[in-house]
ChimeraX commands (.cxc) that place a marker at each C-alpha (Angstrom):
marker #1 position -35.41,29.35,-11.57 radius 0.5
marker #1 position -32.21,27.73,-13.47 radius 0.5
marker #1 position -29.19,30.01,-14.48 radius 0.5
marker #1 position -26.95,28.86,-16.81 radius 0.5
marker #1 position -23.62,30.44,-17.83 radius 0.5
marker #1 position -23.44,30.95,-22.03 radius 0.5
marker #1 position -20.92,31.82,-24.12 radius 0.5
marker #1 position -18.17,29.51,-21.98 radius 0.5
marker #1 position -14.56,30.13,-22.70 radius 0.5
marker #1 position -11.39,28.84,-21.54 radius 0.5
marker #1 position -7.82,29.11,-22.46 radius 0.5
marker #1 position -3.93,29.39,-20.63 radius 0.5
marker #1 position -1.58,32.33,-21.11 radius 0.5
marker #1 position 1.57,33.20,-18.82 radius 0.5
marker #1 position 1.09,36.15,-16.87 radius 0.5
marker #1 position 4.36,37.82,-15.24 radius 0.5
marker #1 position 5.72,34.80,-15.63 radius 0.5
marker #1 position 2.75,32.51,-13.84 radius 0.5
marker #1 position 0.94,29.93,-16.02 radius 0.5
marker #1 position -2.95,30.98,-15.75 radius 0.5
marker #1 position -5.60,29.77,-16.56 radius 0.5
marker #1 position -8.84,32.31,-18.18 radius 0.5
marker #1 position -12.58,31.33,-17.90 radius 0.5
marker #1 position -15.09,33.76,-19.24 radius 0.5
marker #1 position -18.63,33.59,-19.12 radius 0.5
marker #1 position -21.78,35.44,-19.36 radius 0.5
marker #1 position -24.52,35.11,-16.86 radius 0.5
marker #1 position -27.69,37.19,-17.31 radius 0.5
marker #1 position -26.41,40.42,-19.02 radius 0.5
marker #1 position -23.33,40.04,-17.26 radius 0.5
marker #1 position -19.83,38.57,-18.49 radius 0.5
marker #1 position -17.84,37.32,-15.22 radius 0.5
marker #1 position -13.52,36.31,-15.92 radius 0.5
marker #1 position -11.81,34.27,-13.89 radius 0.5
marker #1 position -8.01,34.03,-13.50 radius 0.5
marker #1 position -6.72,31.15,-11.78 radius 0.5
marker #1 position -3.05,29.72,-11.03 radius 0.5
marker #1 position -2.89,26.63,-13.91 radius 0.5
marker #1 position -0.44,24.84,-11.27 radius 0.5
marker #1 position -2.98,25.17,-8.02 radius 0.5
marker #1 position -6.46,26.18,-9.45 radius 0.5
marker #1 position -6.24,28.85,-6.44 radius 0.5
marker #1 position -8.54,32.02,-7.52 radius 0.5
marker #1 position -6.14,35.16,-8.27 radius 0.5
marker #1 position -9.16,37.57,-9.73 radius 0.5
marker #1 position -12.37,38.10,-10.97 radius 0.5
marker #1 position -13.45,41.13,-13.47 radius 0.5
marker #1 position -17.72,41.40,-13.74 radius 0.5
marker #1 position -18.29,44.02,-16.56 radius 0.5
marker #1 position -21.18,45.15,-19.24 radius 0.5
marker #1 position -19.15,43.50,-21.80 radius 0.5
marker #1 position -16.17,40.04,-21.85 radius 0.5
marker #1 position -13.82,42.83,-22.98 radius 0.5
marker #1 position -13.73,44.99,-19.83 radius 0.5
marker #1 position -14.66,42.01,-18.05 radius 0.5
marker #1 position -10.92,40.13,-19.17 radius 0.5
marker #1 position -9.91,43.25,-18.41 radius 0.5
marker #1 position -10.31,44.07,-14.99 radius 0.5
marker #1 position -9.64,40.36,-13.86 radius 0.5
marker #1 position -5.99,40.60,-16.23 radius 0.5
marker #1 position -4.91,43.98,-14.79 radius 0.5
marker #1 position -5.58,42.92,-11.04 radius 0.5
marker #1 position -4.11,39.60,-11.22 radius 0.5
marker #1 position -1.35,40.78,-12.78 radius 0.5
marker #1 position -0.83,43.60,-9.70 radius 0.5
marker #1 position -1.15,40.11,-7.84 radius 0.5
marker #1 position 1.36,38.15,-9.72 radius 0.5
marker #1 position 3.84,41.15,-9.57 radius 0.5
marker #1 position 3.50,41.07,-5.49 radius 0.5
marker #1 position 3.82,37.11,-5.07 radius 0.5
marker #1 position 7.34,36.07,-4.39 radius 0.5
marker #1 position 8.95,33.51,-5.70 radius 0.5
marker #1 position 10.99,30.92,-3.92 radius 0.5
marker #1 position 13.79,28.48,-6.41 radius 0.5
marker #1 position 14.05,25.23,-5.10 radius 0.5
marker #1 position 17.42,23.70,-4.93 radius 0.5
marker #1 position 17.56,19.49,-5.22 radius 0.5
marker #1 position 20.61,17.75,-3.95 radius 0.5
marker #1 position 22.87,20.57,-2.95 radius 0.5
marker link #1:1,2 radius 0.2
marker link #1:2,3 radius 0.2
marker link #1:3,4 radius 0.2
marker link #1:4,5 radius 0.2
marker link #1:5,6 radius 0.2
marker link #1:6,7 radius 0.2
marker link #1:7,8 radius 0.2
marker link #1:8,9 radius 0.2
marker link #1:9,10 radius 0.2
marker link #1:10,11 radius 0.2
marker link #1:11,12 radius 0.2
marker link #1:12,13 radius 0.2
marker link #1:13,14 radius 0.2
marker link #1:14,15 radius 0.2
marker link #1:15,16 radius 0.2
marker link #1:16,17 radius 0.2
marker link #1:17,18 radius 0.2
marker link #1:18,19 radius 0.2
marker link #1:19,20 radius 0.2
marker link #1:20,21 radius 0.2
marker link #1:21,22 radius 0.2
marker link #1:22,23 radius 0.2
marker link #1:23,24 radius 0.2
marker link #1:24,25 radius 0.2
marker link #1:25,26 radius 0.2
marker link #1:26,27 radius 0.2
marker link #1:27,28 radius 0.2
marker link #1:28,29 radius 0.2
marker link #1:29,30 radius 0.2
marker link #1:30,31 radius 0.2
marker link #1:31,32 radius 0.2
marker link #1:32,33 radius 0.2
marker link #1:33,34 radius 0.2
marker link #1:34,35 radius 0.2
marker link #1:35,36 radius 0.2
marker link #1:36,37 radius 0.2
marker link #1:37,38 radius 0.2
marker link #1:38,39 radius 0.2
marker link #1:39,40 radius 0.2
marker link #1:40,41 radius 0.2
marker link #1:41,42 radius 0.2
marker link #1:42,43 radius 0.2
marker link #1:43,44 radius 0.2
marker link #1:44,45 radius 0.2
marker link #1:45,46 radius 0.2
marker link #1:46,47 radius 0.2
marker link #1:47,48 radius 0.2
marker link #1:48,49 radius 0.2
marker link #1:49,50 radius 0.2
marker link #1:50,51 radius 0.2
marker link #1:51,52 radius 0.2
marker link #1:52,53 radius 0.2
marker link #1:53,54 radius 0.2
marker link #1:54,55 radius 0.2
marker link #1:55,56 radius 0.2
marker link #1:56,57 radius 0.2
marker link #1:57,58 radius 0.2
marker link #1:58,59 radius 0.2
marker link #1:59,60 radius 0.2
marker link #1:60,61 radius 0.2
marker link #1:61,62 radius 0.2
marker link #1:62,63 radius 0.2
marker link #1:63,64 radius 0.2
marker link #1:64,65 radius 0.2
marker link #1:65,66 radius 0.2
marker link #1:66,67 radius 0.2
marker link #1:67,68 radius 0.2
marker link #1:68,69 radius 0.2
marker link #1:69,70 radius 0.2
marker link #1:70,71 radius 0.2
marker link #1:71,72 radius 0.2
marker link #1:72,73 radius 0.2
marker link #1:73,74 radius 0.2
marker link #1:74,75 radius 0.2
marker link #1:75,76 radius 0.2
marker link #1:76,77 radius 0.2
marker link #1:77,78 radius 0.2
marker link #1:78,79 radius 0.2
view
């Protein structure tokens, strides 16, 4: 038995002020949404839903609870 993910998407958007990156996909009668960092590729959430709608929107809404915990730390070069 093969699966094979249809109706691929992919784009960028900033996210509390973190560059992501968006993959949606549908497997079966399922639509799975990835949200990754766009600097790392580390995974930040994952929405599996009826429908790509309230599948963007579960991963969006928890990554962004994510993104609003993760600190940030400024680098200073040279003093």
């Amino acid at each position: 038995m093969r699966i094979c993910a249809e109706e691929w998407r992919n784009y960028e958007q900033e996210l509390e002020g973190w560059l992501v990156s968006v993959t949606c996909y549908c497997i079966g009668s399922s639509y799975i949404t990835q949200v990754e960092s766009s600097s790392s590729g580390a995974l930040i959430a994952r929405g599996i839903a009826a429908t790509r709608e309230d599948s963007e929107r579960q991963a969006l809404e928890t990554a962004k609870e994510r993104l609003l915990l993760t600190r940030r730390i400024e680098l200073m070069v040279g003093g």
